[in-house]
C-alpha positions as CSV (number, residue, x, y, z in Angstrom):
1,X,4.0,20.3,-19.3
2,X,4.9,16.7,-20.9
3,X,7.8,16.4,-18.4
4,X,5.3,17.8,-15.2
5,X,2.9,15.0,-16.3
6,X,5.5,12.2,-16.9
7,X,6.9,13.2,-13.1
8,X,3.5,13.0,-11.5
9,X,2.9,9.3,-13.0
10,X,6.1,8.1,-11.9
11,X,4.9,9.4,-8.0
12,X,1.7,7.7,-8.6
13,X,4.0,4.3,-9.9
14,X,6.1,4.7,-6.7
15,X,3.1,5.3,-4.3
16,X,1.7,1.9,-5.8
17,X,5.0,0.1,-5.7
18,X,5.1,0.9,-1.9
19,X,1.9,-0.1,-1.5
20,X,1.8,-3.3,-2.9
21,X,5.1,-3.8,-1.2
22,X,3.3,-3.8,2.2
23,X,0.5,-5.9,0.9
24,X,2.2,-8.5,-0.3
25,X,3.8,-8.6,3.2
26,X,0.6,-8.5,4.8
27,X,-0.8,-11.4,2.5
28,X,2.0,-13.0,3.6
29,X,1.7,-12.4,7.3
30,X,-1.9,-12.9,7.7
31,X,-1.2,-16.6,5.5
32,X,1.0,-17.5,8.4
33,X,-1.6,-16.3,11.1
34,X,-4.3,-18.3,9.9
35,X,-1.8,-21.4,9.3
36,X,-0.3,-21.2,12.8
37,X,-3.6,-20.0,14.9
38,X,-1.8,-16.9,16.1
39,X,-3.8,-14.2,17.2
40,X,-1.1,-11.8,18.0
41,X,0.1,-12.2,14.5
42,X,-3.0,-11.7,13.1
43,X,-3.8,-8.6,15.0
44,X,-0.4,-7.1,13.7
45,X,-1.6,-7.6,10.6
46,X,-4.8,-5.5,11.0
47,X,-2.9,-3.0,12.8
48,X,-0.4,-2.6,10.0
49,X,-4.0,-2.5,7.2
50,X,-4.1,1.3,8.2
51,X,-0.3,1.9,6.4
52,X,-2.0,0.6,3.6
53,X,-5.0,2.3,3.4
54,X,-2.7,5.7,3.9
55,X,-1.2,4.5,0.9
56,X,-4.2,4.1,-0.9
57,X,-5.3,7.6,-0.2
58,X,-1.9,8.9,-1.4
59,X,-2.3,7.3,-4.7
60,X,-5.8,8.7,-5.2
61,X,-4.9,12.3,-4.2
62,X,-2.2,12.0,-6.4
63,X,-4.0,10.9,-9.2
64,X,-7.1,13.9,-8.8
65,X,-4.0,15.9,-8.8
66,X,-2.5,14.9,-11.9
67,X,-3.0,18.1,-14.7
């Protein structure tokens, strides 16, 4: 049971790792946008939002999952 529970926090860890992965990128990308006036980058950057959110969702399923 310890070592099920242990396993299920260390997906939820990775699951967050990912996703602060991406938004640091998107910090990042959007920074440059708004520095440089560029449109296309900034729509990339809202495009790419929905990655994030999909991580987001993963990291709360898994946590109402945990036992």
């Amino acid at each position: 049971m310890r070592q099920e529970y242990s396993s299920q926090l260390q997906d939820v860890n990775a699951e967050l790792f990912r996703m602060t992965q991406l938004v640091g990128v998107a910090i990042q990308e959007a920074t440059k946008a708004l520095l440089t006036d560029d449109l296309d980058k900034a729509q990339r950057v809202i495009d790419a939002d929905s990655d994030i959110n999909a991580h987001n969702i993963a990291v709360e399923e898994k946590c109402l999952m945990i036992a």
